[in-house]
RODO-2510 file (C-alpha; in nm, 4 decimals, decimal comma):
residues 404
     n   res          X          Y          Z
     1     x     0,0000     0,0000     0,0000
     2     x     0,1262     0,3387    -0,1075
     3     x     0,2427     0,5632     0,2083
     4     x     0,0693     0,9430     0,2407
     5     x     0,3832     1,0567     0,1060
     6     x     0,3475     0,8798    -0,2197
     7     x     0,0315     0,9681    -0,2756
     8     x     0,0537     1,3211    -0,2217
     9     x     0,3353     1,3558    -0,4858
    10     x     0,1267     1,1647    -0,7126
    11     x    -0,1559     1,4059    -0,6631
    12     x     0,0973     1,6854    -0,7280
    13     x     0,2383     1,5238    -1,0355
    14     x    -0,1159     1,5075    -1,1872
    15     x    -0,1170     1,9060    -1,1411
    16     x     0,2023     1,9026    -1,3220
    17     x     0,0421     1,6997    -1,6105
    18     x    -0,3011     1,7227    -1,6203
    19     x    -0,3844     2,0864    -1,5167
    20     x    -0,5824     2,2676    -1,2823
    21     x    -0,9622     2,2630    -1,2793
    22     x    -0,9863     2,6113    -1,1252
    23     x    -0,6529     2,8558    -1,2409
    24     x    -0,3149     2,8250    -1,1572
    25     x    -0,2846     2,7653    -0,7920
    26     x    -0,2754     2,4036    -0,6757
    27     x    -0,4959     2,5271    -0,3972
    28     x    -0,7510     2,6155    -0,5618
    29     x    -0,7787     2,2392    -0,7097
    30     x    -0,6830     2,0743    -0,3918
    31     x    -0,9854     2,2974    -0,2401
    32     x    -1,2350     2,1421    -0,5141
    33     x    -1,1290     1,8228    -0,3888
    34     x    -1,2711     1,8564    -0,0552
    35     x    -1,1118     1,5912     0,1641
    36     x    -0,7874     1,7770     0,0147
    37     x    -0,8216     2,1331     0,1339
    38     x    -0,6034     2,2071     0,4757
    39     x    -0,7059     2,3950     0,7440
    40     x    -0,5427     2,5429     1,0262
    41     x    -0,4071     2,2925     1,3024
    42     x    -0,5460     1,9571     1,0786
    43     x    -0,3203     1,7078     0,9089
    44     x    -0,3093     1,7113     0,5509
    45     x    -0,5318     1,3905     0,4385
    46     x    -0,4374     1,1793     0,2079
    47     x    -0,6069     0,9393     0,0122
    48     x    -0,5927     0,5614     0,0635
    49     x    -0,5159     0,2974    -0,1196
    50     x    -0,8696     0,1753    -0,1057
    51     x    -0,9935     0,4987    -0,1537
    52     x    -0,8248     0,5083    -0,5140
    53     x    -0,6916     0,1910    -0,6370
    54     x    -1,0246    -0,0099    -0,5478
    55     x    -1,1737     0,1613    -0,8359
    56     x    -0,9759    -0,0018    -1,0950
    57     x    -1,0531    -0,3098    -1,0301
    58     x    -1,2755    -0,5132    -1,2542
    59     x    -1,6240    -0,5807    -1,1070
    60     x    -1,6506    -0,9174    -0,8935
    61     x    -2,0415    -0,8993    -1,0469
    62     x    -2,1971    -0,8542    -1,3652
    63     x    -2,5008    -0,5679    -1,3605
    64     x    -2,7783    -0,7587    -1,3921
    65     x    -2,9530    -0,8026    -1,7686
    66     x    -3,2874    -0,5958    -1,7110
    67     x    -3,6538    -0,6772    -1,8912
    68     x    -3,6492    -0,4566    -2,2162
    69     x    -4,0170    -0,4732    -2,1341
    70     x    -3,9477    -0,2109    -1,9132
    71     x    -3,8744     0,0709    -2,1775
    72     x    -4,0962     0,3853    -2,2503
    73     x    -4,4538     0,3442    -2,2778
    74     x    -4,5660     0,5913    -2,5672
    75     x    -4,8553     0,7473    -2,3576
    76     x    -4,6186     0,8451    -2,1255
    77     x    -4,4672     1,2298    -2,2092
    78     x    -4,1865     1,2173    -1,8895
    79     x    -3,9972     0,9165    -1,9409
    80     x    -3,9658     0,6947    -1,6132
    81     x    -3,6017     0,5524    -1,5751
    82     x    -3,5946     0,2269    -1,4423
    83     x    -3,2559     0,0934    -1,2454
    84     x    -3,2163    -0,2140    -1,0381
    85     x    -3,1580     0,0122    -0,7583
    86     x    -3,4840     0,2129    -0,6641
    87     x    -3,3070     0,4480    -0,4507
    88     x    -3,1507     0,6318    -0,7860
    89     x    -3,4916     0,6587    -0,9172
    90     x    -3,5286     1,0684    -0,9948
    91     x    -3,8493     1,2655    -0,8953
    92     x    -3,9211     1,3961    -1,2156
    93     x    -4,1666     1,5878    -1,1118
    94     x    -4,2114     1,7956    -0,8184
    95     x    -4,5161     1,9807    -0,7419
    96     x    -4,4103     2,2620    -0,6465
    97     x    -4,1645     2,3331    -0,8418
    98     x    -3,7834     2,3446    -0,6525
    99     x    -3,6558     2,6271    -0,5347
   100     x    -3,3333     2,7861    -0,7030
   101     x    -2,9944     2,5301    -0,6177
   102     x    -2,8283     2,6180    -0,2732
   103     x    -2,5171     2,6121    -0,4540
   104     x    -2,5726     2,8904    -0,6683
   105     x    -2,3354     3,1953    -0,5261
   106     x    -2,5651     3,4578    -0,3747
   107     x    -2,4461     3,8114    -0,5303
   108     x    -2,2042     3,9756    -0,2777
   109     x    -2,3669     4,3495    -0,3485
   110     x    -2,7012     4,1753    -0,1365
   111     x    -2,7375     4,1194     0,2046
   112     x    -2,9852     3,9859     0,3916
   113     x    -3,2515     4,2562     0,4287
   114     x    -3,2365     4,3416     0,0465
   115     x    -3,3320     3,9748    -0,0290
   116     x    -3,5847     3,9693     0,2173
   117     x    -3,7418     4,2859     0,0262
   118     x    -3,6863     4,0921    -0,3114
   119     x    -3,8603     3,7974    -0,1625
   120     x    -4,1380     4,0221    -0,1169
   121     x    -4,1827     4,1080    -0,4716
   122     x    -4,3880     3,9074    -0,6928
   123     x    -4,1864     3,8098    -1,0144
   124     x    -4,3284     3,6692    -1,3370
   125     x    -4,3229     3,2925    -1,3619
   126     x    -4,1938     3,0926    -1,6605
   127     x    -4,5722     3,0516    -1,8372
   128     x    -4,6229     3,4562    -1,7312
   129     x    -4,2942     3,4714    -1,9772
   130     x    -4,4401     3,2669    -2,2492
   131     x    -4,7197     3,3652    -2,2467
   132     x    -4,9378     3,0800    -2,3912
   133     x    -4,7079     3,0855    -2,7152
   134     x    -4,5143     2,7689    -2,8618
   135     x    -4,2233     2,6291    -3,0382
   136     x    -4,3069     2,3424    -3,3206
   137     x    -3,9918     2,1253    -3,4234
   138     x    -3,9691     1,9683    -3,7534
   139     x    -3,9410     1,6682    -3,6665
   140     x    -4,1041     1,2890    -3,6912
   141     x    -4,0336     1,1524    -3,3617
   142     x    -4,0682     1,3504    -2,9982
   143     x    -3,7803     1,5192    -2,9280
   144     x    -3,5978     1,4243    -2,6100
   145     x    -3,7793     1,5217    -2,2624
   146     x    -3,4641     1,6838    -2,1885
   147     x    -3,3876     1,8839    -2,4361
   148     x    -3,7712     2,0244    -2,4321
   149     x    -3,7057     2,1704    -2,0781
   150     x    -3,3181     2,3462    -2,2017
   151     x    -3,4975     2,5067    -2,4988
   152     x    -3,7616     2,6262    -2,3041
   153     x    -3,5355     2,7410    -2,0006
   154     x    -3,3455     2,9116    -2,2424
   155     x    -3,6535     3,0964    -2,3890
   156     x    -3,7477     3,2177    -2,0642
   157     x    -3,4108     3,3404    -2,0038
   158     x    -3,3896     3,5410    -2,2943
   159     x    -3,7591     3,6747    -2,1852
   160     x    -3,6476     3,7376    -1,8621
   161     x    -3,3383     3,9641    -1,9805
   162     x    -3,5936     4,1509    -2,1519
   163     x    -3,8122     4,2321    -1,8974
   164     x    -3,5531     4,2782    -1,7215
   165     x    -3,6825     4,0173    -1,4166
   166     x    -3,5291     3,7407    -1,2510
   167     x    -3,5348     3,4277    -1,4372
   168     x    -3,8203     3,1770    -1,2963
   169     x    -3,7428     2,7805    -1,3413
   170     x    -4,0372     2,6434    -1,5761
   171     x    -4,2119     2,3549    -1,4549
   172     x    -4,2925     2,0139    -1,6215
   173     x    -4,6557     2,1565    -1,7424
   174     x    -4,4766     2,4738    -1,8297
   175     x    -4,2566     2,2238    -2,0683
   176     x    -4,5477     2,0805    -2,1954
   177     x    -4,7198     2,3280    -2,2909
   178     x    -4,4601     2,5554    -2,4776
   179     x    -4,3774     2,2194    -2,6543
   180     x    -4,7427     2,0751    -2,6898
   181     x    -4,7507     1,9839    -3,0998
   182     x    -4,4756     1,7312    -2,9577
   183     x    -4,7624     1,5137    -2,8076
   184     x    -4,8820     1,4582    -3,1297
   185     x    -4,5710     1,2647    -3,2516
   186     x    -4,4685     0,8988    -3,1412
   187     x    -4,1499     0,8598    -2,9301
   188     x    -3,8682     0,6778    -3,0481
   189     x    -3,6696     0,4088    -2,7845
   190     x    -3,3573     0,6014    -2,8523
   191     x    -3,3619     0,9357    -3,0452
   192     x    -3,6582     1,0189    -2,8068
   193     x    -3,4580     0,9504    -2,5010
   194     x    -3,0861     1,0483    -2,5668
   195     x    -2,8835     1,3186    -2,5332
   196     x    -2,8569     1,5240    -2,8195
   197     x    -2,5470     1,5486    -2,9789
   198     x    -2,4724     1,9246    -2,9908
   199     x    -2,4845     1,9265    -2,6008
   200     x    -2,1672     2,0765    -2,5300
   201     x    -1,9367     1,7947    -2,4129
   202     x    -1,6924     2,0427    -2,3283
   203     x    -1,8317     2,1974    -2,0108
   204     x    -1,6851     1,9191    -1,8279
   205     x    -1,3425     2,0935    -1,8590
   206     x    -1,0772     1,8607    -1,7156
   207     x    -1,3060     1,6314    -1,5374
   208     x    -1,2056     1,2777    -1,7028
   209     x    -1,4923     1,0917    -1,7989
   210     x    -1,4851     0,6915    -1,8823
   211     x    -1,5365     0,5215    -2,2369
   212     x    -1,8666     0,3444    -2,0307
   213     x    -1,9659     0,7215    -1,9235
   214     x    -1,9293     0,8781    -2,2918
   215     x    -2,1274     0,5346    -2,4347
   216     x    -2,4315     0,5742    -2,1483
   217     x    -2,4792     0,9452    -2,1183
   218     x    -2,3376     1,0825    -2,4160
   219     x    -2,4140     0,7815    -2,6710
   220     x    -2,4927     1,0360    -2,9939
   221     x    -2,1681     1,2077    -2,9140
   222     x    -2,0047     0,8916    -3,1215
   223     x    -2,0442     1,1851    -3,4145
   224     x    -1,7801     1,3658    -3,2224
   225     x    -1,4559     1,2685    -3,3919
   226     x    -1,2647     1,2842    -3,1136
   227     x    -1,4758     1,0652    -2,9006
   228     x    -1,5289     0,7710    -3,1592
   229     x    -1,1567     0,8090    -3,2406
   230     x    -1,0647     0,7610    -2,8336
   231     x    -1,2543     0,4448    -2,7990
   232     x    -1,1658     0,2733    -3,1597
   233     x    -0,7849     0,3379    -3,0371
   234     x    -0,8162     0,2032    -2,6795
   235     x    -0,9221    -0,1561    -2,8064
   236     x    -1,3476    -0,1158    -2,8495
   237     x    -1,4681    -0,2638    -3,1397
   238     x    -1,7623    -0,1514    -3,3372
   239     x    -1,9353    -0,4527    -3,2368
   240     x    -1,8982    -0,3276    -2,8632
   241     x    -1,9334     0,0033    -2,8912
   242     x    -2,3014    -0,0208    -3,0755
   243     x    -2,3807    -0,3418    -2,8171
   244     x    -2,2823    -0,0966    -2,5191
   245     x    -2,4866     0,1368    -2,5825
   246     x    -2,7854    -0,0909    -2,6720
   247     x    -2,7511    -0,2610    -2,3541
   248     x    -2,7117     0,0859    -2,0967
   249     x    -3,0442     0,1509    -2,2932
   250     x    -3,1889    -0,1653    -2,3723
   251     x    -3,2975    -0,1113    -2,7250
   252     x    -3,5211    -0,3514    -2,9396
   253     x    -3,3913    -0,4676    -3,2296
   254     x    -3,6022    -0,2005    -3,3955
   255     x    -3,4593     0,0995    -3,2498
   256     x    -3,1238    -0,0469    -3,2024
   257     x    -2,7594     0,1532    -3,3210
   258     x    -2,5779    -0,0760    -3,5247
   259     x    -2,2668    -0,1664    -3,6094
   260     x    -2,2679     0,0060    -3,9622
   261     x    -2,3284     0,3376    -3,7692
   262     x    -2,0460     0,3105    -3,5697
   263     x    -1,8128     0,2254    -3,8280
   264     x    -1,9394     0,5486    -4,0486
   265     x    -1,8382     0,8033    -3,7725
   266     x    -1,5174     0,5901    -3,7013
   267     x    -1,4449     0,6311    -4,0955
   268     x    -1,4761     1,0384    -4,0315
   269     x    -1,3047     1,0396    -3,7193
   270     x    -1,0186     0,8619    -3,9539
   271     x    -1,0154     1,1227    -4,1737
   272     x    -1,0139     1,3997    -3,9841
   273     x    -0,7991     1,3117    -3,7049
   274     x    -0,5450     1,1006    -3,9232
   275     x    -0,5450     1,3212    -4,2179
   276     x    -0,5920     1,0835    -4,4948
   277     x    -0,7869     0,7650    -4,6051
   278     x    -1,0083     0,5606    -4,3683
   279     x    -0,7828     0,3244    -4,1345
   280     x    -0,8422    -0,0517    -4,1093
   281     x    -0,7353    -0,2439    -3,8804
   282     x    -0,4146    -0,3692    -3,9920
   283     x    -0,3218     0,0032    -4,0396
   284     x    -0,4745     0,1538    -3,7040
   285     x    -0,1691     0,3521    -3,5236
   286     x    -0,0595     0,1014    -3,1742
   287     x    -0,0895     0,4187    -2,9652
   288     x    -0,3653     0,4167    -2,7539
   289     x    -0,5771     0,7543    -2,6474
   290     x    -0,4385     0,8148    -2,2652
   291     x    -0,6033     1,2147    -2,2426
   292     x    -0,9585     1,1073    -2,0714
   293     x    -1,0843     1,4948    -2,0315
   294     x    -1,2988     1,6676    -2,3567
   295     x    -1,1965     1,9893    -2,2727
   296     x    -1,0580     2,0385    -2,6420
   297     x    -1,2837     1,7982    -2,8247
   298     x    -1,4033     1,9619    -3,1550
   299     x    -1,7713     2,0289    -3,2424
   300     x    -1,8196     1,8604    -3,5265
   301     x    -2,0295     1,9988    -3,8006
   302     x    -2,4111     1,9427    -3,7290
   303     x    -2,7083     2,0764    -3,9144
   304     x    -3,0822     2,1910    -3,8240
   305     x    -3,1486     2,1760    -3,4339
   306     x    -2,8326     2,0807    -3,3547
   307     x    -2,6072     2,3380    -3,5461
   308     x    -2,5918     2,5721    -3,2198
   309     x    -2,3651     2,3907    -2,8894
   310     x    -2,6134     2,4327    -2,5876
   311     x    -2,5754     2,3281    -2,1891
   312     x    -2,7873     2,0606    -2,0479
   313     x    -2,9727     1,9901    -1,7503
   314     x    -2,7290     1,7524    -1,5577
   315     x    -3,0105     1,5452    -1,4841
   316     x    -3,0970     1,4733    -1,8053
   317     x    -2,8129     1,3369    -1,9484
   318     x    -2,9230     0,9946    -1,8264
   319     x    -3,2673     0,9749    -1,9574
   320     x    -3,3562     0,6515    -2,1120
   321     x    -3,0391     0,4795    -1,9287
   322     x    -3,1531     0,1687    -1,7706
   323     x    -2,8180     0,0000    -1,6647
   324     x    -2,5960     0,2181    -1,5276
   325     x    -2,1880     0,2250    -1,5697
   326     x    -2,0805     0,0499    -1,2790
   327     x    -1,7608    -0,0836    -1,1509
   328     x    -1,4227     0,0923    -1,2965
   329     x    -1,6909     0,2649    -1,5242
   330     x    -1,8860     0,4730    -1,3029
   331     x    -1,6457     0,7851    -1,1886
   332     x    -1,7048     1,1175    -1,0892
   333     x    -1,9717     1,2137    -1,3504
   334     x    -2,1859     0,8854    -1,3026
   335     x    -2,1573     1,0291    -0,9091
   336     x    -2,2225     1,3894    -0,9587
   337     x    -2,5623     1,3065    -1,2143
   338     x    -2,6820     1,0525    -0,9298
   339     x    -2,6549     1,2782    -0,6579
   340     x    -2,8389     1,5465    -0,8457
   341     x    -3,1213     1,2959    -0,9348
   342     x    -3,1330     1,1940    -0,5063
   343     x    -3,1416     1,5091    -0,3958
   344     x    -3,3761     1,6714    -0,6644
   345     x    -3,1289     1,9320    -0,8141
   346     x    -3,3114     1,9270    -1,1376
   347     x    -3,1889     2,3164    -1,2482
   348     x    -2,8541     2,2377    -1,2114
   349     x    -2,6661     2,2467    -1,5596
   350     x    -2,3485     2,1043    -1,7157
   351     x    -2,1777     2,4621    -1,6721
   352     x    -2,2814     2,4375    -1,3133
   353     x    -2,0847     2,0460    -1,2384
   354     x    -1,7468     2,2050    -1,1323
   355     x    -1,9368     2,4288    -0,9126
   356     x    -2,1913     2,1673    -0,7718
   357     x    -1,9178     1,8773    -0,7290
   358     x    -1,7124     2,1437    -0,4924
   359     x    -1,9865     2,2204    -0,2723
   360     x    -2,1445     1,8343    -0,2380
   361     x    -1,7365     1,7630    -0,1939
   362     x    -1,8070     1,4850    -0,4887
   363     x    -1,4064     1,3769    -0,5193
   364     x    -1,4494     1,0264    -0,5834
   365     x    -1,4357     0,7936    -0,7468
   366     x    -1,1616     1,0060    -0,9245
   367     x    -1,0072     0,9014    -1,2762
   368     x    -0,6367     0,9428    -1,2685
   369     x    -0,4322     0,9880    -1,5569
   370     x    -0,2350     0,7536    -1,7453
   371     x     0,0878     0,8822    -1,6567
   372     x     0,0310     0,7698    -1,2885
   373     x    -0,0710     0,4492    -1,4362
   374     x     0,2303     0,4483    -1,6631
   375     x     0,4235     0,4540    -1,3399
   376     x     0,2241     0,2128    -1,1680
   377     x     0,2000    -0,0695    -1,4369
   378     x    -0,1769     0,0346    -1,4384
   379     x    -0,3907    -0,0578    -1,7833
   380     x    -0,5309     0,1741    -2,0088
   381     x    -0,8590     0,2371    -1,7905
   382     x    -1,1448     0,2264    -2,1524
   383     x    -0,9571    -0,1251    -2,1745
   384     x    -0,9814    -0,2464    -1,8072
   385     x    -1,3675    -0,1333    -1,8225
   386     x    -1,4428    -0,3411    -2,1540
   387     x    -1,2728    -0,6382    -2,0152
   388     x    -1,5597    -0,6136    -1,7067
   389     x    -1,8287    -0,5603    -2,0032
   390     x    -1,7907    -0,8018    -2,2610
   391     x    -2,0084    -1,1054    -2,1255
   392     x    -2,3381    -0,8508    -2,0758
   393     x    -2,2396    -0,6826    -2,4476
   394     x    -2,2393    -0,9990    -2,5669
   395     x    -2,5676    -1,1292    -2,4144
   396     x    -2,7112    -0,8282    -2,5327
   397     x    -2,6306    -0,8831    -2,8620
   398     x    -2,8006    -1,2144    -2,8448
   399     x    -3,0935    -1,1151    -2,7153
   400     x    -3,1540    -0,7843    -2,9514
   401     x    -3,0905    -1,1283    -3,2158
   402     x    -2,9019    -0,8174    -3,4287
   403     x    -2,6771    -0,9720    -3,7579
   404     x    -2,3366    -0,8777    -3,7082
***
């Protein structure tokens, strides 16, 4: 087991490498942390070797396969997510509405008595705002649940700067009803319920996110060449990358991503990244991707309703997931969207993680780099999480009876 010594150089050494989350004093990061952040007559904690290293290790349990008859009724407008664990199960909707997140900074020009006058003052709501209008999108299938409630909280926000007023949260029913010519359309098992892929990947900064992560909350995001190109390098077939995904969502055979898909954005990714003709696999490059963070992924070029980058409701990112990453899969983002769906924090937006992970002190499970795993003999982690995935990818294949 690794003394405190050791590990506190190695935290220091992933400064060095990796960057800082929040400027360019080490402080500032270590204070993020939580845990990390000294104060005055305390010991300086360190993490453990269990703390860490326990992470990496391949589950001793497959997730369990779960009853695709458990998908998204089409009568239903809010999907339901199902998990084996009921105590992850979000409150999508809460009557009334939740109040603004705690962990948004309160302005330092008010003090308490001039909120207690603003608290006084009635403010429009979100349907005030709109009043009664709506937005039609030209589309065949229902548009995902989440997206509905960013386009409309960004309406309202643009309302609200013009009437110069605070900006109110909209409810569910306030969702509805701005997009109500959506009810009229039949949902889709997986364009209905997926993150769209102009969300901005890129608010997550230097928070390093897992190949089972990307796959489960960001599966539409294999259009991104820089995300298609990290897992094709670090050992995931085509095959595995389409069967992933089907399983976190448990598509039918219908509404399943296949394995032609995949290999068309891989093709691009090729291109782009490798500056020439499409790479087979007797030509693929033997380095494999070790940067985990999208800080600097590239938007790729998308058309219609998802030309424009937009934030997300954190929330949301896991509609339509049914099995979870779990094991050396599930880091800090699979953490921070959990806690946010426990504790209601249903306003709180991709922009907002850094901010939200400080104050919840969500430090852990934390993704090291692969030069401390260089150093340590460690694996590549997007290969150490397929190896714990490929008897459920395979089972899933079987059972979505998809021609490969």
């Amino acid at each position: 087991m690794a003394d405190a010594a050791e590990q506190d150089a190695t935290l220091h050494y992933d400064l060095e490498e990796e960057g800082r989350y929040f400027g360019n004093d080490a402080t500032e990061y270590l204070s993020f942390l939580g845990p990390w952040e000294e104060s005055a007559g305390q010991p300086h904690p360190t993490y453990s070797e269990h703390d860490v290293d326990t992470f990496d290790a391949e589950p001793t349990s497959l997730p369990p396969m779960t009853n695709r008859d458990t998908g998204h009724p089409p009568d239903r407008h809010v999907p339901e997510w199902h998990t084996s664990d009921e105590s992850f199960l979000p409150a999508l909707r809460q009557e009334p509405a939740p109040p603004e997140p705690t962990f948004v900074p309160r302005p330092a020009s008010q003090n308490i008595n001039t909120l207690l006058t603003l608290s006084r003052v009635s403010h429009p709501t979100a349907g005030d705002l709109l009043r009664n209008d709506s937005r039609k999108v030209d589309r065949k299938r229902q548009i995902p649940w989440g997206l509905q409630r960013i386009l409309t909280h960004m309406e309202v926000e643009d309302l609200a700067a013009l009437s110069q007023v605070p900006v109110p949260f909209p409810t569910d029913e306030e969702v509805a009803q701005y997009f109500r010519s959506q009810k009229e359309k039949p949902m889709h098992p997986f364009i209905s319920h997926s993150t769209p892929a102009n969300v901005d990947i890129c608010l997550l900064g230097r928070i390093r996110i897992t190949a089972a992560e990307i796959m489960a909350f960001f599966p539409n995001h294999i259009e991104w060449n820089d995300a298609i190109f990290r897992l094709v390098q670090n050992s995931w077939t085509r095959r595995e990358i389409a069967g992933y995904i089907n399983y976190v969502r448990q598509l039918p055979s219908s509404a399943a991503v296949t394995r032609e898909r995949i290999s068309h954005w891989a093709r691009m990714a090729d291109r782009q990244i490798m500056v020439g003709s499409p790479i087979n696999a007797h030509r693929r490059p033997g380095f494999k991707t070790v940067f985990f963070t999208p800080e600097k992924w590239e938007l790729p070029k998308l058309s219609r309703l998802e030309a424009d980058p937009i934030d997300y409701f954190l929330v949301d990112l896991a509609e339509g997931v049914v099995n979870w990453p779990t094991g050396s899969g599930a880091r800090l983002l699979t953490r921070a969207i959990r806690l946010a769906q426990q504790q209601g924090h249903r306003y709180v937006k991709l922009s907002q993680i850094h901010e939200f992970m400080r104050v919840h002190k969500v430090h852990l499970p934390l993704l090291r780099p692969m030069a401390i795993r260089g150093k340590c003999g460690g694996v590549n982690p997007d290969v150490l999480v397929k190896r714990g995935l490929e008897l459920v990818i395979y089972q899933d294949i079987v059972q979505v009876g998809l021609a490969w």
